[in-house]
MARDRENLUM-942256 format. One record per atom (N, C-alpha, C, O): x negated, y negated, z; residue in three letters; residue number from 0; atom name. Coordinates in nm, 4 decimals. Each point is the difference from the previous one (the first is absolute). Layout:
SITE | u | v | w | type | seq | atom
SITE | X | Y | Z | ala | NUM | CA
...
END
This chain:
SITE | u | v | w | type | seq | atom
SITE | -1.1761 | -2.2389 | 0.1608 | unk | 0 | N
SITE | 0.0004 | 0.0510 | -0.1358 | unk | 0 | CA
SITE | 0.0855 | 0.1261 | -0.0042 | unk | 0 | C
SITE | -0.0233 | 0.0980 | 0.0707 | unk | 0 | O
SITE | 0.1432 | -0.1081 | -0.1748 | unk | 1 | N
SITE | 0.0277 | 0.1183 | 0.0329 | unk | 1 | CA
SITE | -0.0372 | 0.1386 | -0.0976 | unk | 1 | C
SITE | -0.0628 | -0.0136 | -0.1049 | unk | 1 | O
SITE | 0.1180 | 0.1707 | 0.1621 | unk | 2 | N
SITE | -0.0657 | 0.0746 | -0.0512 | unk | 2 | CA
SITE | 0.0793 | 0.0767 | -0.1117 | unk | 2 | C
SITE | 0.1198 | -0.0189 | -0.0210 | unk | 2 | O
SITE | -0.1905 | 0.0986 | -0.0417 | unk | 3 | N
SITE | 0.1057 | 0.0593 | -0.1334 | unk | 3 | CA
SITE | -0.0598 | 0.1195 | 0.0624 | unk | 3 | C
SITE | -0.1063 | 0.0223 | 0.0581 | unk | 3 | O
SITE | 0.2298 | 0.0597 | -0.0955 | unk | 4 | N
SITE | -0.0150 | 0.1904 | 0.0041 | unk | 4 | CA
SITE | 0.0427 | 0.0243 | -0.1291 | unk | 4 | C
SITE | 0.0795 | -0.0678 | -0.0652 | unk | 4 | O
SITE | -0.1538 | 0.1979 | 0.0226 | unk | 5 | N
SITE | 0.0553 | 0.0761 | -0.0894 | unk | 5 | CA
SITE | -0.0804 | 0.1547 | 0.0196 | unk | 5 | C
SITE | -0.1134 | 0.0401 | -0.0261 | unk | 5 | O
SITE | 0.2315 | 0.0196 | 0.0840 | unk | 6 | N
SITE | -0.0135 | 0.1465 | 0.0398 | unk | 6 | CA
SITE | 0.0648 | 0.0844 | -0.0872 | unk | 6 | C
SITE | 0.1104 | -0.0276 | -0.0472 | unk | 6 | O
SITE | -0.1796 | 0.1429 | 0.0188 | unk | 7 | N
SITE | 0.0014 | 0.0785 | -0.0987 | unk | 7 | CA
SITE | 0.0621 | 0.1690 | 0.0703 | unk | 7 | C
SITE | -0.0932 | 0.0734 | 0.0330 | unk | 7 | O
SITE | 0.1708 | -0.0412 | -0.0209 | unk | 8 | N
SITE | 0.0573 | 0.1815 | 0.0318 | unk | 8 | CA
SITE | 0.0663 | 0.0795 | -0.0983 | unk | 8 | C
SITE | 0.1158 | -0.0049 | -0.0414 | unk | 8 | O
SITE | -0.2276 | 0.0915 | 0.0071 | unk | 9 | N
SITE | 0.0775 | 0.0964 | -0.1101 | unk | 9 | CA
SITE | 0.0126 | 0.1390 | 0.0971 | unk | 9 | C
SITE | -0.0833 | 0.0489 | 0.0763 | unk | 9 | O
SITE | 0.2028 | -0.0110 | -0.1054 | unk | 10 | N
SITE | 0.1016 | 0.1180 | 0.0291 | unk | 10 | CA
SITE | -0.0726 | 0.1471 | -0.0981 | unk | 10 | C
SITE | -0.0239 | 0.0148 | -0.1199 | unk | 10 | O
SITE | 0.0105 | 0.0566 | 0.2165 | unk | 11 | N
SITE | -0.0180 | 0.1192 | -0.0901 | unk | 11 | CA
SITE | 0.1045 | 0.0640 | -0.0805 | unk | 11 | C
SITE | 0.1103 | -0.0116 | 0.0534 | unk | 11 | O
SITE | -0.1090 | 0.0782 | -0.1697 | unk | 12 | N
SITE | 0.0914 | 0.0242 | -0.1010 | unk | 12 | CA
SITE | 0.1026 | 0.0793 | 0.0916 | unk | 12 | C
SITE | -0.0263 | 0.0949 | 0.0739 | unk | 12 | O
SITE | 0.1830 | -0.1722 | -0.1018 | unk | 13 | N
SITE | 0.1028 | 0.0667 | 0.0579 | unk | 13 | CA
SITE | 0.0240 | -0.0782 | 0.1162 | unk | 13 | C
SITE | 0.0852 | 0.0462 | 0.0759 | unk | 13 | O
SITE | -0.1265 | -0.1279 | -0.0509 | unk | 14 | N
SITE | 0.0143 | -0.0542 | 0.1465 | unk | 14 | CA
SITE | 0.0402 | -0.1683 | -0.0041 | unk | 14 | C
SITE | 0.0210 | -0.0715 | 0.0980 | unk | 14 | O
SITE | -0.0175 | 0.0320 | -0.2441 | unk | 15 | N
SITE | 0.0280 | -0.1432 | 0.0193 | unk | 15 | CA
SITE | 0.1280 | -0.0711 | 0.0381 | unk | 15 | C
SITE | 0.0165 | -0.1216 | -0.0091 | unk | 15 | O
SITE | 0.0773 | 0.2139 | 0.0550 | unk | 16 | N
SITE | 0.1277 | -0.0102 | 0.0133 | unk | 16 | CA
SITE | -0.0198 | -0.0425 | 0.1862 | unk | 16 | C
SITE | 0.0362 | -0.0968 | 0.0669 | unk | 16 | O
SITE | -0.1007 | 0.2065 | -0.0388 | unk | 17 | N
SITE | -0.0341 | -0.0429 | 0.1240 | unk | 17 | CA
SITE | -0.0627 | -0.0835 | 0.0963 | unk | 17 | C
SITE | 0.0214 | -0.0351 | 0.1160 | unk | 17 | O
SITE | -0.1243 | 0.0116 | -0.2231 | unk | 18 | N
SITE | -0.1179 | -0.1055 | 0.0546 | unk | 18 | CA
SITE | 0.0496 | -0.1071 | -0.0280 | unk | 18 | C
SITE | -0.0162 | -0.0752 | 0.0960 | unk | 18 | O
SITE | 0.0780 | 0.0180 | -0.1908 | unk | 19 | N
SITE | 0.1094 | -0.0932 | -0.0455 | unk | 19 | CA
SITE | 0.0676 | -0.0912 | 0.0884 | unk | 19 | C
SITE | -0.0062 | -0.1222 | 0.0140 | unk | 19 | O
SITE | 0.0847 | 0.2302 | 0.0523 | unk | 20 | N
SITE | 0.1515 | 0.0342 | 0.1250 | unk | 20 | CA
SITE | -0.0877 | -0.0954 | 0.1039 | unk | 20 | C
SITE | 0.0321 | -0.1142 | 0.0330 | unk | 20 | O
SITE | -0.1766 | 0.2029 | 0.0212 | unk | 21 | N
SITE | -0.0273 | -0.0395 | 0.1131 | unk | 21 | CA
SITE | -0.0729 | -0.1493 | 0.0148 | unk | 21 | C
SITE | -0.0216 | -0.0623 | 0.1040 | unk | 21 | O
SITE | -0.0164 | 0.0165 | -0.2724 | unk | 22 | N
SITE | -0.0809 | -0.1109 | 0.0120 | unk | 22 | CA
SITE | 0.0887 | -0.1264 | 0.0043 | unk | 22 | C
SITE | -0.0188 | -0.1159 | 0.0369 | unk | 22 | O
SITE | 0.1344 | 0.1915 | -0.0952 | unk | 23 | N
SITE | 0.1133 | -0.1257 | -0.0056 | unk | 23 | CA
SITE | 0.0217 | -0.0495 | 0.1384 | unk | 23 | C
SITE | -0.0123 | -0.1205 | 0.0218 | unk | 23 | O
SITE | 0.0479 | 0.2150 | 0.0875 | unk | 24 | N
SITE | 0.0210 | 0.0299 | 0.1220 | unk | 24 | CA
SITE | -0.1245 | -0.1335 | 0.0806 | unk | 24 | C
SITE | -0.0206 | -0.0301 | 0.1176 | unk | 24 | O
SITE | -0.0151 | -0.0004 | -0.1964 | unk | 25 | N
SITE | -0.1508 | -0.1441 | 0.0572 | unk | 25 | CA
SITE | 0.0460 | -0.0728 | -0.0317 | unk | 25 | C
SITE | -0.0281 | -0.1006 | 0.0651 | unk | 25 | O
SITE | 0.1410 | 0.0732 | -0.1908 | unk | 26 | N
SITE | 0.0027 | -0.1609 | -0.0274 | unk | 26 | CA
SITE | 0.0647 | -0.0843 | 0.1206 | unk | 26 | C
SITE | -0.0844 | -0.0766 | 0.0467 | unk | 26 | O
SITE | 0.2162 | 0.0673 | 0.0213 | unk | 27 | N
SITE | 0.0358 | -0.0559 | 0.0490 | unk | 27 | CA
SITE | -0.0799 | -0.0472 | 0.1314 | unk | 27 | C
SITE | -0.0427 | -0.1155 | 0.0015 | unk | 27 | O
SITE | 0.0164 | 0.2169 | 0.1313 | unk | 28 | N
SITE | -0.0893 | -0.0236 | 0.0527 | unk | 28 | CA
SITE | -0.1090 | -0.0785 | 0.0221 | unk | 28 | C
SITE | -0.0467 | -0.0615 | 0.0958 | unk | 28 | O
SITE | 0.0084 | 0.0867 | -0.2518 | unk | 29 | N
SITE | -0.1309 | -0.0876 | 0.0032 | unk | 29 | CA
SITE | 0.0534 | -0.1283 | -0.0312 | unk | 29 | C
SITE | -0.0204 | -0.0701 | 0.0991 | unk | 29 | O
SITE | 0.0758 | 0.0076 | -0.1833 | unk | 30 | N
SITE | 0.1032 | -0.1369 | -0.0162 | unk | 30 | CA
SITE | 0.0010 | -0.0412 | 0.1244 | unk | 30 | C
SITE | -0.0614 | -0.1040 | 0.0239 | unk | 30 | O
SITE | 0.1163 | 0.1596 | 0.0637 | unk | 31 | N
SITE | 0.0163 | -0.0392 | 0.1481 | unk | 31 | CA
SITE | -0.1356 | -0.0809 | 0.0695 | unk | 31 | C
SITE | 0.0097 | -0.0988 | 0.0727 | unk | 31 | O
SITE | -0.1534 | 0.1734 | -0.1181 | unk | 32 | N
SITE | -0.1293 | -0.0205 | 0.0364 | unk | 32 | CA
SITE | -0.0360 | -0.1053 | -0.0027 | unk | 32 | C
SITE | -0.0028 | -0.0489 | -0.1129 | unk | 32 | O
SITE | -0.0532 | -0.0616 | 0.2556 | unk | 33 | N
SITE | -0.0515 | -0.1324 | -0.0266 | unk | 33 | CA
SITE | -0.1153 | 0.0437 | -0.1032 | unk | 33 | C
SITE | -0.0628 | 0.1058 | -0.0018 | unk | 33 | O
SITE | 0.0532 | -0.2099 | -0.0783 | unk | 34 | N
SITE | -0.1637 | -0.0169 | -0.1077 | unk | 34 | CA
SITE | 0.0423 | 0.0792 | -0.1332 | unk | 34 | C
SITE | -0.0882 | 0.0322 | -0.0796 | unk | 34 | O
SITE | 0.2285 | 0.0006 | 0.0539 | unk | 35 | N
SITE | 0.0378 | 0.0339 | -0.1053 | unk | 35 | CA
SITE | 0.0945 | -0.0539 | -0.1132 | unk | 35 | C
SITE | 0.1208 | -0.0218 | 0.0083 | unk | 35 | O
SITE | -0.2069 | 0.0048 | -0.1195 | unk | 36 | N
SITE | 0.0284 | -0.0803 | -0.0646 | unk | 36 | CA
SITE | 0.1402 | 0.0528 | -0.1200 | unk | 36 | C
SITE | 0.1148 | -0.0333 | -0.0293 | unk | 36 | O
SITE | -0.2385 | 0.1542 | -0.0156 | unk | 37 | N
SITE | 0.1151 | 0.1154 | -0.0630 | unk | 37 | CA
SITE | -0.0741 | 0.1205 | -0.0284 | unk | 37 | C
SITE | -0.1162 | 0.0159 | -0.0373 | unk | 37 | O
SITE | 0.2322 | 0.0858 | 0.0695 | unk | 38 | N
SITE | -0.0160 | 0.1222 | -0.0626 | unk | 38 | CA
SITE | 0.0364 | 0.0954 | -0.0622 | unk | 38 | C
SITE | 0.0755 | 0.0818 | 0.0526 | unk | 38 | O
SITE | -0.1286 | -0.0646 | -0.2063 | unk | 39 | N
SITE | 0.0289 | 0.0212 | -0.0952 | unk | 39 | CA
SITE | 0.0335 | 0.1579 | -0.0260 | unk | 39 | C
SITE | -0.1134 | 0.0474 | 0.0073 | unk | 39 | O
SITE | 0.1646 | 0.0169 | -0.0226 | unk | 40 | N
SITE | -0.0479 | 0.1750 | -0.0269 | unk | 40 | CA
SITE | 0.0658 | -0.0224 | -0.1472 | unk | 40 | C
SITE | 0.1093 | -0.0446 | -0.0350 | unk | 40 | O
SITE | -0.2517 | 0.1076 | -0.0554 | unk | 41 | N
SITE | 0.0700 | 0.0561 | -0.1752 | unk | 41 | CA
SITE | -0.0312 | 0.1988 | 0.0195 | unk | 41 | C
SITE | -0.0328 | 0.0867 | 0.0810 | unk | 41 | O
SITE | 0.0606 | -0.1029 | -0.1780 | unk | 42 | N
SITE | -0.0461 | 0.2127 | -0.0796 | unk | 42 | CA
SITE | -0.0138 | -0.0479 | -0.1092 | unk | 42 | C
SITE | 0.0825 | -0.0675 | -0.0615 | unk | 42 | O
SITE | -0.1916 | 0.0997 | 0.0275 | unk | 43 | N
SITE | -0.0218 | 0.0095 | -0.1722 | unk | 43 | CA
SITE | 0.0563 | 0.0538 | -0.1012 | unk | 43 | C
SITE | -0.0173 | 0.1213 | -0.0117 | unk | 43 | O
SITE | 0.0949 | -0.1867 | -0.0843 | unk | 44 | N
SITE | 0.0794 | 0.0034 | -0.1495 | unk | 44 | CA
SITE | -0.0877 | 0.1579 | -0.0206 | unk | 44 | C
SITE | 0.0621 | 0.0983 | 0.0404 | unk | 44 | O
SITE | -0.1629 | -0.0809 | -0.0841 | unk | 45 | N
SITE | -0.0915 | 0.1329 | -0.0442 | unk | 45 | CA
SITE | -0.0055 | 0.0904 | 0.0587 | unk | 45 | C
SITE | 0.0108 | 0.1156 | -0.0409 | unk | 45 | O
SITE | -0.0287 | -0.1521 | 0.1469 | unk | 46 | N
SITE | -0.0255 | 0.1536 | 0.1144 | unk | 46 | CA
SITE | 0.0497 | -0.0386 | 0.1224 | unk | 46 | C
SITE | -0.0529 | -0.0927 | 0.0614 | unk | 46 | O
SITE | 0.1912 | 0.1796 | 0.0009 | unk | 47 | N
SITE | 0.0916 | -0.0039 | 0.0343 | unk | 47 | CA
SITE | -0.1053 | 0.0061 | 0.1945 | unk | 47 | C
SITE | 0.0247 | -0.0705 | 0.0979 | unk | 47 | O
SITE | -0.0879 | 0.1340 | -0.1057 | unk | 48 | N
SITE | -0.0653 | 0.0220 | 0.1272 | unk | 48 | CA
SITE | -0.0935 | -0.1194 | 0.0421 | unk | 48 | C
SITE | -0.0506 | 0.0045 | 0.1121 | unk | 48 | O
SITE | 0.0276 | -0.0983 | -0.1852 | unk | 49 | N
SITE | -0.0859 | -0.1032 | 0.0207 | unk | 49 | CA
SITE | 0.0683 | -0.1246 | 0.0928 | unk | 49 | C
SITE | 0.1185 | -0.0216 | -0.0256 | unk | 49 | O
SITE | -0.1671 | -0.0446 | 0.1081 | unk | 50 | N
SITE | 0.1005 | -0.1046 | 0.1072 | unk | 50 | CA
SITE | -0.1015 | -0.1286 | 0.0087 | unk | 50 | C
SITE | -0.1171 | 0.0178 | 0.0338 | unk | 50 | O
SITE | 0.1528 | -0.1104 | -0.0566 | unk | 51 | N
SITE | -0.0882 | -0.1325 | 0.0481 | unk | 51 | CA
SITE | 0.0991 | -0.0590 | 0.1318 | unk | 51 | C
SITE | 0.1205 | 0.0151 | 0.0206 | unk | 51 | O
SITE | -0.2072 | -0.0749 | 0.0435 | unk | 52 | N
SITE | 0.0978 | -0.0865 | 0.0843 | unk | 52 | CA
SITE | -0.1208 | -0.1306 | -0.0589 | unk | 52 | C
SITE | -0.1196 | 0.0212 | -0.0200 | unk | 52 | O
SITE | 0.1811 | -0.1359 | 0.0040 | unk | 53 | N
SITE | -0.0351 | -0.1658 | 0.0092 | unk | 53 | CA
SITE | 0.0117 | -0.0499 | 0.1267 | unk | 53 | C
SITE | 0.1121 | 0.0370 | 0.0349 | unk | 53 | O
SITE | -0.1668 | -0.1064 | 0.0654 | unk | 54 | N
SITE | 0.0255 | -0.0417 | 0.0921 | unk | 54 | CA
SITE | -0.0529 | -0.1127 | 0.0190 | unk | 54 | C
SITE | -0.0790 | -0.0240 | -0.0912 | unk | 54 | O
SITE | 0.0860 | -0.0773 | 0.1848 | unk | 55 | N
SITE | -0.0974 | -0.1495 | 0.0085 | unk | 55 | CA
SITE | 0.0695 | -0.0267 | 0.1934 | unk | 55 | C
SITE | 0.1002 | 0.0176 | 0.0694 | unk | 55 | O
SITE | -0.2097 | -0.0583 | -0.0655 | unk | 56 | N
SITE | -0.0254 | -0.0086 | 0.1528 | unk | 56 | CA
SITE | -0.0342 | -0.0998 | 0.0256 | unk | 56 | C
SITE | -0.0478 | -0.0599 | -0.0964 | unk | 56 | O
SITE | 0.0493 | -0.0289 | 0.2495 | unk | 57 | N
SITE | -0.0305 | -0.1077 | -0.0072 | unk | 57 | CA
SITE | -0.1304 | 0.0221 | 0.0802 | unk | 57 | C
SITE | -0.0413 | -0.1096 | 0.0380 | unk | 57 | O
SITE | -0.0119 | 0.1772 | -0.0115 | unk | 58 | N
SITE | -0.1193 | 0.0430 | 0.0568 | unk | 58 | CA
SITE | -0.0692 | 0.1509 | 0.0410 | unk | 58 | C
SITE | 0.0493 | 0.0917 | 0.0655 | unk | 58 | O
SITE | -0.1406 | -0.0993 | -0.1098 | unk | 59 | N
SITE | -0.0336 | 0.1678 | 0.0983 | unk | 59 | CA
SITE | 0.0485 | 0.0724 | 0.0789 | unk | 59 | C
SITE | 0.0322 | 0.1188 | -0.0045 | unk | 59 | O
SITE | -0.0243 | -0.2398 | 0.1247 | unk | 60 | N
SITE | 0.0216 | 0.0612 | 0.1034 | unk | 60 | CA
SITE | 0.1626 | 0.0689 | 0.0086 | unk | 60 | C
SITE | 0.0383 | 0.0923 | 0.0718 | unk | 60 | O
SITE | 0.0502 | -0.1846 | -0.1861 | unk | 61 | N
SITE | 0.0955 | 0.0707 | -0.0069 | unk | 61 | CA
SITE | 0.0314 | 0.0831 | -0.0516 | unk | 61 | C
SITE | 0.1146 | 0.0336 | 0.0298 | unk | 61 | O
SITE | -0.1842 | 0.0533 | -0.1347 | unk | 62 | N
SITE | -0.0492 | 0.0480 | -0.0772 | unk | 62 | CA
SITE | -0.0386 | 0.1451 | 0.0956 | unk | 62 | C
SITE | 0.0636 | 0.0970 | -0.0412 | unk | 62 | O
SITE | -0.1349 | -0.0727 | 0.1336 | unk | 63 | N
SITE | -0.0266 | 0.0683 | 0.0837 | unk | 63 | CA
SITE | 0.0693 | -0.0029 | 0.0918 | unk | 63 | C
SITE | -0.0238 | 0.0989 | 0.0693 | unk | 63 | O
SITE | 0.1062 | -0.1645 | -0.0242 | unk | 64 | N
SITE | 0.0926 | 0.0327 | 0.0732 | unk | 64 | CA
SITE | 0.1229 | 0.0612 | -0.0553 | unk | 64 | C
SITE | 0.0687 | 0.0573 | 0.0846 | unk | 64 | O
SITE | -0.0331 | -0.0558 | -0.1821 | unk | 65 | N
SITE | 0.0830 | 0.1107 | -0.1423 | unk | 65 | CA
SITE | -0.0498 | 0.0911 | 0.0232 | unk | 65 | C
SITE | 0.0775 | 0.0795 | 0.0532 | unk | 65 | O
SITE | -0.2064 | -0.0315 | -0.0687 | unk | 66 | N
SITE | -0.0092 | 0.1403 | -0.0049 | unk | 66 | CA
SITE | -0.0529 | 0.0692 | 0.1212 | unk | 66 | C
SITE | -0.0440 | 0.1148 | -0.0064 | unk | 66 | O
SITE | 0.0481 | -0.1827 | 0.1147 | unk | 67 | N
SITE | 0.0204 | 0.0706 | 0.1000 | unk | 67 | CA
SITE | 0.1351 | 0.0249 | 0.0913 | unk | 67 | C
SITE | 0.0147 | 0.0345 | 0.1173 | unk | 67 | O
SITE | 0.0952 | -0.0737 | -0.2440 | unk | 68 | N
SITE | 0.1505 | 0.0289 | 0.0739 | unk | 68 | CA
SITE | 0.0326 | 0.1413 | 0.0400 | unk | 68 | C
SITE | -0.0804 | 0.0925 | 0.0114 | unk | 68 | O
SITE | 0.1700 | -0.0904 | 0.0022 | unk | 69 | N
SITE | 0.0911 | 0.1844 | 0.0006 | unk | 69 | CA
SITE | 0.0646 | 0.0138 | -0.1005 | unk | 69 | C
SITE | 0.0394 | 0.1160 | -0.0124 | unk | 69 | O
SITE | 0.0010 | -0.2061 | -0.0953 | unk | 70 | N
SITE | 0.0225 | 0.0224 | -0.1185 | unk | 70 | CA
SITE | -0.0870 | 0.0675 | -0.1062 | unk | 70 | C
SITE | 0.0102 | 0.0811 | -0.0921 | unk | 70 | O
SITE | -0.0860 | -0.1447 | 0.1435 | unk | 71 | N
SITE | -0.1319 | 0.0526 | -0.1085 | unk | 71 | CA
SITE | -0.0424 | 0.1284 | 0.0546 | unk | 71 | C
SITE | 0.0014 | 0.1019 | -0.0690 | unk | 71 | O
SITE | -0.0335 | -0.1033 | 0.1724 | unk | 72 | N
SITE | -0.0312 | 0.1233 | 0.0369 | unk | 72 | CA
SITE | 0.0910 | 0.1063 | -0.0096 | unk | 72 | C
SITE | -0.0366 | 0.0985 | -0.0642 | unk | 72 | O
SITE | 0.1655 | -0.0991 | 0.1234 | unk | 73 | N
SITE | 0.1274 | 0.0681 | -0.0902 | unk | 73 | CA
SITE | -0.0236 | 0.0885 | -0.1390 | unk | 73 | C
SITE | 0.0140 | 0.1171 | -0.0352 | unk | 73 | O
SITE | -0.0708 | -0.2793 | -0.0394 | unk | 74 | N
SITE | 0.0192 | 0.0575 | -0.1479 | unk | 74 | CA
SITE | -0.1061 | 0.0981 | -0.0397 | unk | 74 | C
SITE | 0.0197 | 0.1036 | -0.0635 | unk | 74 | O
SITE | -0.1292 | -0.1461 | 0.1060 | unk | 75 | N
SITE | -0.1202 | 0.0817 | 0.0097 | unk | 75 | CA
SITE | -0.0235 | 0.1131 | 0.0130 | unk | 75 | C
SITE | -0.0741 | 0.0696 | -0.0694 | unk | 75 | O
SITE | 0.1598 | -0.0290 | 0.1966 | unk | 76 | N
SITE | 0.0151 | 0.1268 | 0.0196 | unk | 76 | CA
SITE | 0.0599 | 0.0701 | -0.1042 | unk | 76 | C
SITE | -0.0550 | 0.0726 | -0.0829 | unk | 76 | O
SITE | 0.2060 | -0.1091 | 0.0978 | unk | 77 | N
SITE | 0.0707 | 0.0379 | -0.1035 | unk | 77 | CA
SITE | -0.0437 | 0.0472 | -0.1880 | unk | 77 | C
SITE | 0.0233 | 0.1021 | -0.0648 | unk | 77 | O
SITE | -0.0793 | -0.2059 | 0.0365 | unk | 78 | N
SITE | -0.0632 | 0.0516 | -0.1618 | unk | 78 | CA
SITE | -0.1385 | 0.0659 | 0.0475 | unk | 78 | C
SITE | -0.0394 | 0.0897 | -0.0745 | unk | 78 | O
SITE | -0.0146 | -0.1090 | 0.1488 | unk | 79 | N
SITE | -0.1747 | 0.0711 | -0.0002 | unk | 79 | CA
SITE | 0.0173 | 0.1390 | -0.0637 | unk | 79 | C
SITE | -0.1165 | 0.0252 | -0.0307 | unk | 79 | O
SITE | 0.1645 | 0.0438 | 0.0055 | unk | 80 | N
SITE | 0.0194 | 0.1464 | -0.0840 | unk | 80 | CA
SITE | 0.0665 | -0.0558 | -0.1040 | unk | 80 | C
SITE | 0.0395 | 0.0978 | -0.0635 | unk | 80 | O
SITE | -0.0065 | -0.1866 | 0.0126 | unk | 81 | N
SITE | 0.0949 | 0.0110 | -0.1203 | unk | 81 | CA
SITE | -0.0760 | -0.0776 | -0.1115 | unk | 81 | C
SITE | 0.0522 | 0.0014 | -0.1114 | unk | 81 | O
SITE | -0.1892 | -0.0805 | 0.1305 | unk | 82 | N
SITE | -0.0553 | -0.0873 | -0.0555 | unk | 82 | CA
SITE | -0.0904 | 0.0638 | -0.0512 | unk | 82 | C
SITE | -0.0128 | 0.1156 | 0.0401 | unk | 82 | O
SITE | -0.0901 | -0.1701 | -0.1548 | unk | 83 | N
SITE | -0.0915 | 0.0348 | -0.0758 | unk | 83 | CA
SITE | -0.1232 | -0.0975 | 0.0666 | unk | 83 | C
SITE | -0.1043 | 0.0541 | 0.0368 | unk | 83 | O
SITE | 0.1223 | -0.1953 | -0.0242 | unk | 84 | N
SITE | -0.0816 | -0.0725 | 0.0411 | unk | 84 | CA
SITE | 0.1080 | -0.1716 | 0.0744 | unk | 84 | C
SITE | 0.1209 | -0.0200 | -0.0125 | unk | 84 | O
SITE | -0.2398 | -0.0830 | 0.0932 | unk | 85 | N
SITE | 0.0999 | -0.0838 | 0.0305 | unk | 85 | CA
SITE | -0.1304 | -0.1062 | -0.0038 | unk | 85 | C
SITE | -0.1009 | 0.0346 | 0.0615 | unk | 85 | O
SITE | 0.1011 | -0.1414 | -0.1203 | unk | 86 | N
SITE | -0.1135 | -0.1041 | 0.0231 | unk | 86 | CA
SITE | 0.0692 | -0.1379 | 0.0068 | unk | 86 | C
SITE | 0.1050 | -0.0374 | -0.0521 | unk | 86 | O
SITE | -0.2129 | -0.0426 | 0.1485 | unk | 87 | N
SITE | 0.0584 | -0.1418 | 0.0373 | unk | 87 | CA
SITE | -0.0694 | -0.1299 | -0.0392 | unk | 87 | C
SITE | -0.0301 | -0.0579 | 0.1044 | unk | 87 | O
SITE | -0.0053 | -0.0074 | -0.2042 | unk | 88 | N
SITE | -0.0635 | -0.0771 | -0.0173 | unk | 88 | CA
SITE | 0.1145 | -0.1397 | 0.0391 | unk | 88 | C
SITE | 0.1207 | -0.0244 | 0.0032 | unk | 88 | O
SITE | -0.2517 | -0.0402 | 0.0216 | unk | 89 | N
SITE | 0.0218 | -0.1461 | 0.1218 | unk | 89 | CA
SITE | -0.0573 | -0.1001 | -0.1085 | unk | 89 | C
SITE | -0.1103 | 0.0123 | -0.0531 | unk | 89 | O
SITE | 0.2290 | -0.1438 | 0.0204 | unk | 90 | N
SITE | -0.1313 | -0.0961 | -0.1183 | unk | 90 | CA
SITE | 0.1020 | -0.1336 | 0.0428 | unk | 90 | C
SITE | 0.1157 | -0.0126 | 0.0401 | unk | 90 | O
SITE | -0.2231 | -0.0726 | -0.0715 | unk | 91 | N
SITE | -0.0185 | -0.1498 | 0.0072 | unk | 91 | CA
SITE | 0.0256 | -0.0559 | -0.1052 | unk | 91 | C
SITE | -0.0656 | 0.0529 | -0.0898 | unk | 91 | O
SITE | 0.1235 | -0.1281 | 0.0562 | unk | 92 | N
SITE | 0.0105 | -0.1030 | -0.0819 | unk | 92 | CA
SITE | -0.0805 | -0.1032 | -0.0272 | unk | 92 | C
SITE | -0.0038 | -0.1087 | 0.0577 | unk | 92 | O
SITE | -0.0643 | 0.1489 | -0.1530 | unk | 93 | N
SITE | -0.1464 | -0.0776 | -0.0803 | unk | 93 | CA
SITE | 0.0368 | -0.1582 | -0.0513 | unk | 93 | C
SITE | -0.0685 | -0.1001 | 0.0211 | unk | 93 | O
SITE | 0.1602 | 0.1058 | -0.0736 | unk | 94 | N
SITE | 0.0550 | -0.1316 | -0.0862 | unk | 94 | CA
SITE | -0.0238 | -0.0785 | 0.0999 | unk | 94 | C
SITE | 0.0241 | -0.1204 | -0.0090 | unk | 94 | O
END
C-alpha cells in the first residue's frame, strides 16, 4: 500500500528566502530515492513563509529510510533556527 506525505514548514518572518533555497536543495536527491514516488515542494499564494511538501511512497519503510538520509539531516540542521514550526503527517488512502 502505498504512503502519502504531507509535511508542513513554516519559516520565521524574514527567512523564507532561505528556508525555501534549502528545501529545494531535497528535491532531486530524493527523486533518486528507491520507494519514491514524488516529491512535491509548494509555498503558499498567502503567506510567503508557509511550505508543503506532497510526497507518496511506496512504503514506510521507504519512507524512513528518507529521513534518515544526510540530506535531510543537512537540511535540518541548516533551517532549525530559521523556522517557526515543522510537522509530518503520514496518510493512507481510504478510497
Amino acid at each position: 500500500m502505498n504512503l502519502t506525505v504531507v509535511a508542513k514548514v513554516v519559516a520565521k518572518e524574514g527567512n523564507s528566502e532561505a528556508v525555501g533555497a534549502e528545501l529545494y536543495k531535497l528535491i532531486e536527491p530524493t527523486l533518486q530515492e528507491e520507494g519514491c514516488i514524488n516529491y512535491d515542494l509548494h509555498q503558499s499564494i498567502e503567506d510567503e513563509n508557509i511550505f508543503i511538501f506532497h510526497e507518496n511512497w511506496t512504503s514506510e519503510a521507504h519512507l524512513d529510510a528518507h529521513l534518515a538520509t544526510e540530506h535531510i539531516a543537512n537540511c535540518q540542521m541548516a533551517i532549525a533556527e530559521l523556522i517557526e514550526s515543522a510537522e509530518v503527517h503520514r496518510l493512507y488512502n481510504k478510497a
